[in-house]
C-alpha positions as CSV (number, residue, x, y, z in Angstrom):
1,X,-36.2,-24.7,-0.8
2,X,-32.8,-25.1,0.9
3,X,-31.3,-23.5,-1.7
4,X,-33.4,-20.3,-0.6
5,X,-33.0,-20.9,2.5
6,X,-29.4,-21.4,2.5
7,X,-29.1,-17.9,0.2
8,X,-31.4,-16.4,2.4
9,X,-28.4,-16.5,5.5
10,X,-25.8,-15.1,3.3
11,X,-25.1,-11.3,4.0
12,X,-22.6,-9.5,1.3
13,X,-21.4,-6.3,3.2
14,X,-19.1,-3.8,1.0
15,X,-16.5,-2.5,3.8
16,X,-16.3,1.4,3.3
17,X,-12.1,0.9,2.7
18,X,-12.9,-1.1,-0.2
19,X,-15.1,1.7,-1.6
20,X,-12.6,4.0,-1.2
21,X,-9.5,1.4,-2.5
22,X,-11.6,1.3,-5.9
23,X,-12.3,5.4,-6.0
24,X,-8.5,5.6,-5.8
25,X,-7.7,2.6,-8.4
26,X,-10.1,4.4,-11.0
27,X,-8.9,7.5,-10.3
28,X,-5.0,6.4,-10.9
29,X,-6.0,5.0,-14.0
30,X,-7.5,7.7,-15.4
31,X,-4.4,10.0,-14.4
32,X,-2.5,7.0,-15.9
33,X,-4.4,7.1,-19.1
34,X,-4.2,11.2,-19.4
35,X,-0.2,11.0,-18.2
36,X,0.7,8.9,-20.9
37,X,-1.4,10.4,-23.7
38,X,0.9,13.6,-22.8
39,X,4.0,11.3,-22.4
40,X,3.5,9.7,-25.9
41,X,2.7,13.3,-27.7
42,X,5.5,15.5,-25.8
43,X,8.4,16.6,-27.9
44,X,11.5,14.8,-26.4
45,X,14.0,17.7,-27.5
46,X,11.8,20.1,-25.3
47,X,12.5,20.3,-21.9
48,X,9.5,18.6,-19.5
49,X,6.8,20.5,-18.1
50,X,3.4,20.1,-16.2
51,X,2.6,16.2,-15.9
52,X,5.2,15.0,-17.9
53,X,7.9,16.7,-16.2
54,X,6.1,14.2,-12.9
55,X,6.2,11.3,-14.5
56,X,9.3,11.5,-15.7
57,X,10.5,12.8,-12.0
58,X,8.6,10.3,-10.8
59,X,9.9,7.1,-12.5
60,X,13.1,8.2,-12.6
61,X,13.6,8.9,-8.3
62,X,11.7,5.2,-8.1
63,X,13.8,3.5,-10.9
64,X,16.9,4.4,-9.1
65,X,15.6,3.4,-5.9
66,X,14.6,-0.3,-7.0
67,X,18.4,-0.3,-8.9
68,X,19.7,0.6,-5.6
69,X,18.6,-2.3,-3.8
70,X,17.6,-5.2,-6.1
71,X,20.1,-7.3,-8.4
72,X,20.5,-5.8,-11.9
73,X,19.1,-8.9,-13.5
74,X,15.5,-8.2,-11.7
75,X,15.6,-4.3,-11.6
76,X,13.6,-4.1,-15.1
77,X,11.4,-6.4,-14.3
78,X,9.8,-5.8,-10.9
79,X,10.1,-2.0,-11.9
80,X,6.7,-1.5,-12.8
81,X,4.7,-3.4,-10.0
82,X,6.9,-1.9,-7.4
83,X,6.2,1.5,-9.1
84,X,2.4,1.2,-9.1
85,X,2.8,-0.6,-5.5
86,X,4.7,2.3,-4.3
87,X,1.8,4.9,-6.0
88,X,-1.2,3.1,-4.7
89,X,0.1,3.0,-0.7
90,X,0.9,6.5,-1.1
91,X,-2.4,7.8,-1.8
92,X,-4.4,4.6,-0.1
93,X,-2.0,6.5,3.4
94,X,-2.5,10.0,2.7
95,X,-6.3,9.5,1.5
96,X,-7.9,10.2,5.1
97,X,-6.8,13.5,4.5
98,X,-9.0,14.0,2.4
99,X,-12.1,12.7,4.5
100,X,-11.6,9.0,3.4
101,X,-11.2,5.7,5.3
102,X,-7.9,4.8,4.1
103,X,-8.0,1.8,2.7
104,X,-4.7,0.2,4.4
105,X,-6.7,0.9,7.5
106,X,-8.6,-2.2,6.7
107,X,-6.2,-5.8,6.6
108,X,-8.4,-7.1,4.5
109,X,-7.1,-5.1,1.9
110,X,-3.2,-4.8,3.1
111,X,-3.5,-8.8,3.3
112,X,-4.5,-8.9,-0.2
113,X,-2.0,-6.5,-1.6
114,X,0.9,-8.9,0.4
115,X,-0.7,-11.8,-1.2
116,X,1.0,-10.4,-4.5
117,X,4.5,-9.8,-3.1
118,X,4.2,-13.3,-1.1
119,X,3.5,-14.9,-4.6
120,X,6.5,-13.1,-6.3
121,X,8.4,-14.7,-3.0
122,X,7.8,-18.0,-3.7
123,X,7.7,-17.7,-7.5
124,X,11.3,-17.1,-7.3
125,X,11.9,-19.7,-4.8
126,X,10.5,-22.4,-6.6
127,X,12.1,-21.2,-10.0
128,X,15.5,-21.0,-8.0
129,X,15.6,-24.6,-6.4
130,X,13.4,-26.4,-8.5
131,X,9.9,-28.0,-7.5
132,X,11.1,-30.7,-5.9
133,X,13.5,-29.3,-3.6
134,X,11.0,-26.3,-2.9
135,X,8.4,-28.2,-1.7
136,X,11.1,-30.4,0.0
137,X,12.3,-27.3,2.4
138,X,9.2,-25.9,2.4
139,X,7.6,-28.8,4.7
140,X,10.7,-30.3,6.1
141,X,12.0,-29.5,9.0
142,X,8.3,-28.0,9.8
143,X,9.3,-24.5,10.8
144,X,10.4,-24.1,7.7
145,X,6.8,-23.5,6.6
146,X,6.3,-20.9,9.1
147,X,9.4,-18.9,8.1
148,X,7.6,-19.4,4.5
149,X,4.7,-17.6,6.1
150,X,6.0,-15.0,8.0
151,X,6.4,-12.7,5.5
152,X,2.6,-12.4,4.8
153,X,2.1,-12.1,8.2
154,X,4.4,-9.5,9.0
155,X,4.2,-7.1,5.9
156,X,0.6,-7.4,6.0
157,X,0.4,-6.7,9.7
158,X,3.0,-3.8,9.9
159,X,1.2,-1.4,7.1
160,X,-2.1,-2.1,8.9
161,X,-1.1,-1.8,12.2
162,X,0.4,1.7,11.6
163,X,-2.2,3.0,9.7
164,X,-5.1,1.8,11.6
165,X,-3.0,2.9,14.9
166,X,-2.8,6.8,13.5
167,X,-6.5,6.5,12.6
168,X,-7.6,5.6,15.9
169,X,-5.5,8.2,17.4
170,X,-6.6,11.0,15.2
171,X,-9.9,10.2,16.3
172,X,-9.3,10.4,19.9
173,X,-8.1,13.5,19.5
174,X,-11.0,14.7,17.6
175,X,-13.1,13.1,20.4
176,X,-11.1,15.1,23.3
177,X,-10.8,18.3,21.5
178,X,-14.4,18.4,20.9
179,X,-15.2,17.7,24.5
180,X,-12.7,19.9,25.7
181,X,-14.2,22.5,23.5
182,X,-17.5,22.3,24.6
183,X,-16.7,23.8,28.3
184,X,-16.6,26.9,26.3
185,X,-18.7,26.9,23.2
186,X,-20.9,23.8,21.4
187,X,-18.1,23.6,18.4
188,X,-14.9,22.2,18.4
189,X,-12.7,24.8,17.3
190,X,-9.6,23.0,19.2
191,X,-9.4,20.9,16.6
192,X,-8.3,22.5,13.5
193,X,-5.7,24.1,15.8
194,X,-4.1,20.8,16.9
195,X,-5.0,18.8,14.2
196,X,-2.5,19.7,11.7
197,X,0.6,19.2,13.2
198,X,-0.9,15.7,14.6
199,X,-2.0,14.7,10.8
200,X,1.4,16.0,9.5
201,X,2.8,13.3,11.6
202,X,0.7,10.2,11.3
203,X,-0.9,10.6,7.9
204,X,1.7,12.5,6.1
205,X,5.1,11.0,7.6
206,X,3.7,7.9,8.7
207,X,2.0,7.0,5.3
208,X,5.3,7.8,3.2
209,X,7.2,5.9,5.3
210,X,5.2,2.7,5.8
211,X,5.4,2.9,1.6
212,X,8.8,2.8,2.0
213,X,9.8,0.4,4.4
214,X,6.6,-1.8,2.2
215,X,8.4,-1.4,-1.0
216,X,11.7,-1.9,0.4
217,X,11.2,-4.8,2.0
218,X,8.9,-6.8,-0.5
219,X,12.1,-5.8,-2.7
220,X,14.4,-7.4,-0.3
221,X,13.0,-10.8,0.2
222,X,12.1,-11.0,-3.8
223,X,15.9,-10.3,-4.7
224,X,16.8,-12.8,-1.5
225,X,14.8,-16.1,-3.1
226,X,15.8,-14.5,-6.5
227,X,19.7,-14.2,-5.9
């Protein structure tokens, strides 16, 4: 009976941004799967075309990238996370194009995709000083654990916090634009005039960039604990 009853209080809700994270996860995979079925058959004397000539685009502009900015020793290795990181936010930003919630709208989701570049943080940091002197400077002196933290807080915080922001604005100006419209005619036909140039802005340009600067600085502090 308290079983049921406790059971009975608990309320699962599926958030909408989660939906959408795991349409775009399935959907990568599948372009994954199909990309490197092509990769694997293509004739490497040919020259690259159609999806192969992408990938290969592709993984080359971000290879160079990491190897601009991480040590040599680590380049190969945080490669492919970075490179699927760096995929993912890119269409996760750009997906309210498309009608979606994006999904780094929600910091649910942004908190749990920091959680992975934290880890890799203080991986490296323990494998660098050694257990005992990693837990040693990690509670003593006791800001020490809030520099440890900050991270999180911050990479987690400045992906959602741009995203959401250009969400909310968009919507305002669908809100204003249709009221404005309606002085004239019930439809807002405002909108798709000033909309583009305002998504071009904080979808397009905003959702590349926040990529960047994510990838880029997860890169940073991994190659600073790893160095």
């Amino acid at each position: 009976m308290v079983g049921n009853a406790i059971l009975s209080t608990i309320h699962i809700t599926l958030q909408v941004e989660l939906v959408f994270s795991l349409i775009i996860i399935a959907a990568l995979c599948c372009l994954f799967v199909y990309a490197g079925k092509k990769v694997a058959v293509a004739d490497p004397m040919q020259r690259p075309k159609g999806i192969v000539l992408v990938c290969e685009t592709g993984i080359e502009m971000v290879y160079n990238y990491m190897k601009s900015i991480m040590p040599s020793q680590f380049e190969k290795n945080y490669y492919p996370y970075f490179a699927v990181m760096f995929v993912y936010l890119i269409c996760a930003n750009l997906s309210g194009l498309i009608g979606f919630d994006a999904p780094t709208s929600n910091y649910s989701i942004t908190l749990a995709i920091t959680c992975i570049t934290f880890a890799l943080i203080q991986y490296n940091a323990f494998k660098k000083k050694g257990g005992l002197t990693y837990f040693k400077e990690l509670v003593w002196p006791p800001t020490n654990l809030l520099s440890a933290v900050s991270p999180l807080i911050s990479l987690s915080m400045r992906l959602f916090g741009n995203i959401l922001s250009g969400t909310i604005l968009m919507g305002l100006v669908y809100q204003f634009t249709g009221w404005l419209s309606g002085f004239i005619i019930q439809f807002n036909f405002l909108g798709p005039i000033l909309a583009p140039a305002l998504h071009a802005y904080f979808d397009v340009f905003a959702g590349c960039i926040q990529t960047l600067v994510f990838v880029t600085l997860s890169s940073i502090l991994i190659s600073i604990e790893a160095e």
